[in-house]
C-alpha positions in Angstrom: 87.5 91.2 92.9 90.3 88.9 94.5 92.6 92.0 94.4 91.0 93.5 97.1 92.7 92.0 99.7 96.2 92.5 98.2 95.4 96.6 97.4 94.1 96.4 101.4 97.6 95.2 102.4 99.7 97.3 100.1 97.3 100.2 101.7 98.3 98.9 104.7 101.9 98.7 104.7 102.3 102.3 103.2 100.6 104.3 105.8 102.7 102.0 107.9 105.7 103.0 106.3 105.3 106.5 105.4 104.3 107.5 108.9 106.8 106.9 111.4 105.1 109.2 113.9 103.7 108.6 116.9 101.1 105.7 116.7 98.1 104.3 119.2 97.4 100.8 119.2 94.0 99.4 119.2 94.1 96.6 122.0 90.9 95.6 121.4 88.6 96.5 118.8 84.8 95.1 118.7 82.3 96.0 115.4 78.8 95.4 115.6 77.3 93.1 113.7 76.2 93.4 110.3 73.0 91.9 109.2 74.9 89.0 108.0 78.3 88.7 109.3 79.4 89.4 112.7 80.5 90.8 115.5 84.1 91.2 114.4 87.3 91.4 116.6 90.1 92.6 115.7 93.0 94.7 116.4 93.9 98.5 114.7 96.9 101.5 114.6 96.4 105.1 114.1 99.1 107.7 112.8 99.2 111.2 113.7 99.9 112.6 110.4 99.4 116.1 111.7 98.5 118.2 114.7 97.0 121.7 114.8 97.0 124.0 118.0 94.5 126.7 119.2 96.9 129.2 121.1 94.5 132.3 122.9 95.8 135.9 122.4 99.0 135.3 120.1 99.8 137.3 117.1 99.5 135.0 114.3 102.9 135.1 112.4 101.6 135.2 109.1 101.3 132.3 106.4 104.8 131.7 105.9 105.1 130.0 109.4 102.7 128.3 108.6 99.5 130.0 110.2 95.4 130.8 109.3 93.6 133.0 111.1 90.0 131.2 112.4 87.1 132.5 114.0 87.1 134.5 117.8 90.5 135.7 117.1 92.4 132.9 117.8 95.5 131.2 116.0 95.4 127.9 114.6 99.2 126.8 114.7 99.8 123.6 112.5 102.7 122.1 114.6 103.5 118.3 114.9 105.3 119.4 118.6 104.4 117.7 121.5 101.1 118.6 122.8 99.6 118.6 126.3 96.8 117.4 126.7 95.5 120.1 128.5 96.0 122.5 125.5 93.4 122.0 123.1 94.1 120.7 119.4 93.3 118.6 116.7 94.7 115.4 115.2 94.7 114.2 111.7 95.1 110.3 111.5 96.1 107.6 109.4 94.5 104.4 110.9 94.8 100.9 109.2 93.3 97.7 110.9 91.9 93.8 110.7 89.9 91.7 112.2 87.7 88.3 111.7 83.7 87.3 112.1 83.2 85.6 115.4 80.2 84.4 113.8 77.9 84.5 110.1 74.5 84.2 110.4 73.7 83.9 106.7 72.4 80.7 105.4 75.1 78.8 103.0 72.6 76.2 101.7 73.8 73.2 104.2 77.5 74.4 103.7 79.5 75.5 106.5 79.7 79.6 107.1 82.9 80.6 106.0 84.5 83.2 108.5 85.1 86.6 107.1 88.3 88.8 107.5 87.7 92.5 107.1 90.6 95.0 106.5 90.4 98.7 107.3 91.9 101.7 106.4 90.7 105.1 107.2 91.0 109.2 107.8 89.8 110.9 110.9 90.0 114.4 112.6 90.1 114.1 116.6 89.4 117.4 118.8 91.0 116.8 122.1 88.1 119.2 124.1 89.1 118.4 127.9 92.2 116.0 128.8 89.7 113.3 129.3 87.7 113.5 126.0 88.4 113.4 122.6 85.8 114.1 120.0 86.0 113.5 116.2 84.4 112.3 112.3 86.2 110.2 109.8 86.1 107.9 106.9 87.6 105.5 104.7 87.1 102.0 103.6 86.3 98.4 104.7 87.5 95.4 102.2 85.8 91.9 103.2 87.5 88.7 102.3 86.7 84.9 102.9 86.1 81.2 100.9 83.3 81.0 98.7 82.7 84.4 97.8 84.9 87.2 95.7 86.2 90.0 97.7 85.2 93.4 97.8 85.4 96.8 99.6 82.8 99.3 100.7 83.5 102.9 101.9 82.1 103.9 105.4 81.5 107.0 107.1 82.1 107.8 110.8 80.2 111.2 112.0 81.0 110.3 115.8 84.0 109.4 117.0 84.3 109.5 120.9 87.8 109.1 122.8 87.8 108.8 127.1 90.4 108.7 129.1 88.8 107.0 132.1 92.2 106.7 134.3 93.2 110.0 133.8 93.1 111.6 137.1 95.2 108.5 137.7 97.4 109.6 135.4 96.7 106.3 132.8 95.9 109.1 130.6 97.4 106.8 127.6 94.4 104.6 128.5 91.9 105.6 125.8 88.5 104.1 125.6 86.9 104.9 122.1 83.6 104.4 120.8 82.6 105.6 117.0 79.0 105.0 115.2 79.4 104.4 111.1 77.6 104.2 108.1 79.0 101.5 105.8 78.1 103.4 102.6 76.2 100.9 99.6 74.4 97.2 99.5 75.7 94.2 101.3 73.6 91.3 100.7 73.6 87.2 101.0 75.5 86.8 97.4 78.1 89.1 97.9 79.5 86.7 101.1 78.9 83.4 99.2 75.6 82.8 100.6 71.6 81.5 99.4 70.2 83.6 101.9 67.9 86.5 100.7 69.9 89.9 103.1 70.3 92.9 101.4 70.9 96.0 103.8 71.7 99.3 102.7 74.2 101.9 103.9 74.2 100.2 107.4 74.4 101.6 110.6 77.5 100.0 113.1 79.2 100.6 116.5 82.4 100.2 116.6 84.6 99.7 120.6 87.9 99.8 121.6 90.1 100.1 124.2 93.6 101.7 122.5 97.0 102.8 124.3 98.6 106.1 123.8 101.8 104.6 123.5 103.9 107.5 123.0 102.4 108.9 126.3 103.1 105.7 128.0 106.6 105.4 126.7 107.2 109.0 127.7 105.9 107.9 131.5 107.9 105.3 131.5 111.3 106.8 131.3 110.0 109.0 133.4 110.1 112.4 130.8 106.4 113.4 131.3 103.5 113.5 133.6 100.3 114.8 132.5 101.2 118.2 132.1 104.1 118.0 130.3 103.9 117.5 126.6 103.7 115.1 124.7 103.2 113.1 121.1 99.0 113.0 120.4 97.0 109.7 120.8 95.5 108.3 117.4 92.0 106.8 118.4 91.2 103.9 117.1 91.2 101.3 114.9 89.5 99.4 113.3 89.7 97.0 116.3 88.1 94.7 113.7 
């Protein structure tokens, strides 16, 4: 499957292109290792593809501005606006990332271990609950490639995605440090890396680190049009930080 890796980039550089909305980059991104292959490092982006708003004791305007009634009586505004963080909403993202082995563990029959790339590109839904945390799931898929062995992908699950802001009473609030735990969804063994040795794992369970920048948040504090309460363009969490 040598296409892989060229589907992964054409992925890639449409969520790149279609989505010229505010973007978080993944500084630093550290996976866990697999059973094989690993830890990886790497570097991610996230899109905010769409926002939706909780507003308390508003008349909800009906469908046609957009609008669905949800439980407790509130209004659940879809709106792409600039967002406090104080106010509490969701964030739909587009996230596409790479990153390399820093080491492979899997025994090559005398032959050197090749390192392996990985390519990301993913979904997620991100609750911002308190300025200072974030909490979310996603999903989406992780293409391996490297010499010696034919590429392929795997889908992957995230049921916990965590987002702190650990400066924020500082007001580094576009300082995000994420954490998310994954399944990597089917069987990775020795062959499918190139290798003799006899791993097989399935449906694995990672971690996945980062440390990611809020950049239109930091832009915003930078030309001085915002502090922390004034509004402004959601955070995408994190990347693969391969």
């Amino acid at each position: 499957m040598r296409t892989s890796a060229s589907r992964a980039g054409i992925v890639a550089a449409l969520l790149v292109s279609l989505t010229s909305v505010p973007a978080e980059a993944g500084v630093l991104s550290w996976l866990s290792k697999l059973s094989g292959p690993g830890p990886f490092l790497g570097l991610d982006a996230s899109f905010a593809l769409k926002c939706f708003r909780w507003e308390q004791g508003k008349t909800d305007p009906g469908p046609a501005a957009g609008s669905t009634r949800v439980m407790g009586g509130d209004t659940r505004i879809i709106t792409c606006s600039h967002i406090p963080l104080q106010e509490r909403h969701a964030t739909l993202f587009a996230t596409v990332g790479a990153a390399w082995s820093l080491d492979n563990d899997l025994d090559y029959g005398g032959r050197p271990a090749p390192t392996v790339g990985m390519l990301k590109s993913g979904m997620s839904l991100d609750v911002t609950v308190f300025p200072w945390l974030d909490l979310g799931a996603g999903g989406g898929f992780r293409y391996f490639a490297g010499s010696g062995f034919d590429n392929f992908a795997l889908p992957y699950v995230q049921p916990v995605r965590v987002g702190v802001r650990p400066l924020g009473f500082a007001k580094l609030d576009w300082l995000i440090v994420t954490f998310s735990g994954e399944f990597l969804l089917g069987v990775v063994d020795g062959p499918r890396f190139g290798a003799t040795d006899s791993y097989r794992e399935s449906n694995e369970f990672l971690q996945e680190w980062g440390v990611s920048i809020d950049l239109p948040r930091l832009l915003k504090k930078r030309r001085g049009t915002g502090g922390r309460n004034e509004p402004g363009a959601k955070r995408t969490l994190p990347v693969p930080r391969l």
